[in-house]
C-alpha positions in Angstrom: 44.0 25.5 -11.0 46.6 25.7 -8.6 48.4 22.9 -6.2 46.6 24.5 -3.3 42.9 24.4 -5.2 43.7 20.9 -5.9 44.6 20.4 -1.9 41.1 22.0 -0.8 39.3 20.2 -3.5 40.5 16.6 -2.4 39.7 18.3 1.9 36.6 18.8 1.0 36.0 15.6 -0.8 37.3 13.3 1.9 35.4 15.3 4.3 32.4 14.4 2.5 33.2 10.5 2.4 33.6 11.0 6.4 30.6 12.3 6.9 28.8 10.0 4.6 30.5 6.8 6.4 29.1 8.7 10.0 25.7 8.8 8.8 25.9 5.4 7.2 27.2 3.7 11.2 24.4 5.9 12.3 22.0 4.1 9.9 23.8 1.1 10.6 22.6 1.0 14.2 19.2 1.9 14.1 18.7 -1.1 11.4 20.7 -3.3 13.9 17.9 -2.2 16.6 15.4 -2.8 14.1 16.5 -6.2 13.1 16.7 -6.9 16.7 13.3 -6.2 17.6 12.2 -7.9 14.7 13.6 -11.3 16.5 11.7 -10.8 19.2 8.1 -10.6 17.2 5.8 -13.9 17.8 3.6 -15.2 15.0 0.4 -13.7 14.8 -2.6 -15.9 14.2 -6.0 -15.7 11.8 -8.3 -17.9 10.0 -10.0 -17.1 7.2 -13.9 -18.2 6.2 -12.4 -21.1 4.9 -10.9 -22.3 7.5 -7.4 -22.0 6.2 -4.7 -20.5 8.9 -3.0 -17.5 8.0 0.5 -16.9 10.3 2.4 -13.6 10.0 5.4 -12.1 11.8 7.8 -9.1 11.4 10.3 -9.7 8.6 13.7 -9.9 9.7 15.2 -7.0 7.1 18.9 -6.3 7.6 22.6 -8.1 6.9 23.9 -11.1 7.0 26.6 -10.3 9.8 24.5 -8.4 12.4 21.9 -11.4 12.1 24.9 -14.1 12.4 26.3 -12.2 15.7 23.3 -12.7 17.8 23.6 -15.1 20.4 20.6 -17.5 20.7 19.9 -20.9 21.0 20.5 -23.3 18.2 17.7 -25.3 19.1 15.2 -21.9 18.3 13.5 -21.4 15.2 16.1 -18.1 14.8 19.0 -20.7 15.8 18.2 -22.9 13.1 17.8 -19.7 10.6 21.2 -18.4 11.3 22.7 -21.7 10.3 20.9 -21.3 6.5 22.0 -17.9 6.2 25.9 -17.0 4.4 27.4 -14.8 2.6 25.5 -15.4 -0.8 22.0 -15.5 0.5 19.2 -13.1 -0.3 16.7 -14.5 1.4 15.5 -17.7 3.6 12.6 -18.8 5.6 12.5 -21.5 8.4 9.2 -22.7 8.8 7.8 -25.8 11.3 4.0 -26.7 10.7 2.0 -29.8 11.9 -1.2 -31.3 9.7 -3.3 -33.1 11.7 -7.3 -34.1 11.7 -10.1 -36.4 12.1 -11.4 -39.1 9.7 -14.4 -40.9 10.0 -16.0 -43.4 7.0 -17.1 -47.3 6.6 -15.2 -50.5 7.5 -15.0 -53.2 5.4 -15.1 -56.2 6.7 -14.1 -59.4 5.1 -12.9 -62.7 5.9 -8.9 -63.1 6.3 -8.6 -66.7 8.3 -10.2 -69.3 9.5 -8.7 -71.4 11.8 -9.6 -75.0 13.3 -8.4 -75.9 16.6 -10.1 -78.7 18.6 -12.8 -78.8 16.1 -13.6 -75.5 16.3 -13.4 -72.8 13.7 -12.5 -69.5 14.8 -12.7 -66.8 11.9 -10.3 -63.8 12.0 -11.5 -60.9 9.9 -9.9 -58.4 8.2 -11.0 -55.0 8.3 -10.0 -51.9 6.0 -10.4 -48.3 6.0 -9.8 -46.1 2.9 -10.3 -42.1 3.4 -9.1 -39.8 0.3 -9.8 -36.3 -0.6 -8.3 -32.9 -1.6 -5.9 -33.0 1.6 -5.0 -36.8 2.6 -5.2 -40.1 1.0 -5.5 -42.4 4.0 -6.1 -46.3 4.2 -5.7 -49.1 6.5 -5.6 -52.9 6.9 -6.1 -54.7 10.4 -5.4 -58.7 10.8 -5.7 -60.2 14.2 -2.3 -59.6 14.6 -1.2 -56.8 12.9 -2.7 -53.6 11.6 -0.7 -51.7 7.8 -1.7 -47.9 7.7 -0.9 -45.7 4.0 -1.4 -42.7 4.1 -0.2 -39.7 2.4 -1.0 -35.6 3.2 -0.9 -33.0 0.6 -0.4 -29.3 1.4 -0.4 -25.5 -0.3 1.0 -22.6 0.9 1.4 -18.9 0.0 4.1 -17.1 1.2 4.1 -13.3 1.3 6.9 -10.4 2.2 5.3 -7.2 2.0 5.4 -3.9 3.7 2.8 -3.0 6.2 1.9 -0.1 7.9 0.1 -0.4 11.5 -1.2 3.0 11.9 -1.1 6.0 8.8 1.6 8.5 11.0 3.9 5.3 11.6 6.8 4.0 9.4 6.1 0.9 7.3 7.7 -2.2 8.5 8.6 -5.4 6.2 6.2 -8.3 7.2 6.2 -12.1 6.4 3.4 -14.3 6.0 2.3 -17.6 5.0 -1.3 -18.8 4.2 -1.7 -22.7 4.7 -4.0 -23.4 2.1 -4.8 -27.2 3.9 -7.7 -26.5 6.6 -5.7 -29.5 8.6 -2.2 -27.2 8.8 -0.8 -25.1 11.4 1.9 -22.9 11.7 4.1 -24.0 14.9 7.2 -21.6 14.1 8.0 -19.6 11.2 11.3 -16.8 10.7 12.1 -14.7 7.6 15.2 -13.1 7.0 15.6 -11.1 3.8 19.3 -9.6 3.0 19.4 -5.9 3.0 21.0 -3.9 0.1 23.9 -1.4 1.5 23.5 1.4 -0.6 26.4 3.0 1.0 28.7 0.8 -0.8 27.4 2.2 -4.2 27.8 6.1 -2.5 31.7 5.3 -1.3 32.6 3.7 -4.9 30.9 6.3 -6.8 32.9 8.7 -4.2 36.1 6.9 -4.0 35.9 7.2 -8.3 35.2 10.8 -8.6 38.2 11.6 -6.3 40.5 9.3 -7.9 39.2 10.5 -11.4 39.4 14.5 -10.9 42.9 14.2 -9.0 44.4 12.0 -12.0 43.1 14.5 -14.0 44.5 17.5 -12.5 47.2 15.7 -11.6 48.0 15.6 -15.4 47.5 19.3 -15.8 49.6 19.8 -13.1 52.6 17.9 -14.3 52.1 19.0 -17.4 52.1 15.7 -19.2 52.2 15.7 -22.9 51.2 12.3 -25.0 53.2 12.6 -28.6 51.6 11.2 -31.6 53.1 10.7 -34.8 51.7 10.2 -38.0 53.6 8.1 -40.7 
């Protein structure tokens, strides 16, 4: 092989890492539009026959720097994602729910004080509430002056990041969900992001070492180097 082979051999190979690195900015962009519609999905809402609320949205799929350069408001549900996201994450959620209900059971009414004034008793009872089951433990004291509440509330979820496709002909789409298994929960805001792999990185190295390998080894040829060895 001649210097001049050698000089349309490493053409043609940086010609091919151009055009990879074109269609990987080309890539680039579309999953930059992707991502940025993604930010703009809203939570979709549906119960199931248990009464348990299932929330979903669009996933927010891409990397970490075209997600950090968006310019929102740090008070939004994406604001306060951005902030959780760096350099070494793979994946994070924000989520906001509310649990909230009615309770309804006996009072128990016993007595607390009895005071005399003027020769008259007046009785001051105290009343308490107690409420427990799968979801919430709740109980309550009330004095004439005061009332105590305790009350604890439990809750499930299952979180899901699938791909989903709306209609047969159309590209899947990575969703997010999350299933509150507590009746009592809703979903207020909830955003996803999950890091993307470049796999361009893995083409340019893999690339970058074939050229460096097949000049250094023409190279070699070329220069005619000759390693000695001895044996004693």
């Amino acid at each position: 092989m001649t210097k001049l082979d050698i000089f349309y051999i490493a053409i043609i190979l940086v010609l091919c890492v151009c055009v990879r690195a074109g269609c990987n900015e080309s890539k680039r962009a579309k999953d930059n539009a992707a991502l940025l519609a993604a930010t703009q999905d809203t939570l979709k809402i549906t119960r199931n026959s248990l009464g348990q609320e299932k929330a979903t949205t669009t996933l927010l799929y891409g990397n970490v720097k075209d997600l950090k350069k968006m310019h929102v408001s740090d008070t939004s549900a994406l604001g306060k994602l951005q902030k959780l996201v760096d350099n070494l994450t793979i994946s994070v959620t924000y989520l906001s729910n509310v649990t909230a209900g009615k309770v309804t059971g006996k009072t128990i009414v016993t007595i607390h004080d009895t005071i005399y004034k003027n020769g008259m008793a007046y009785v001051y009872p105290e009343y308490k509430f107690s409420f427990v089951d799968r979801w919430q433990d709740i109980k309550s004291i009330a004095t004439k002056d005061s009332t105590h509440i305790d009350y604890k509330v439990f809750n499930e979820f299952d979180l899901k990041q699938n791909w989903q496709r709306d209609k047969w002909y159309k590209r899947r789409t990575p969703v997010a969900s999350i299933l509150n298994l507590n009746p009592h929960t809703e979903t207020r805001e909830m955003k996803v992001f999950t890091v993307k792999e470049d796999k361009g990185n893995r083409w340019r190295d893999a690339i970058g070492g074939f050229i460096v390998g097949a000049l250094a080894v023409e190279g070699l040829h070329v220069l005619n180097v000759q390693i000695p060895i001895r044996f004693k």
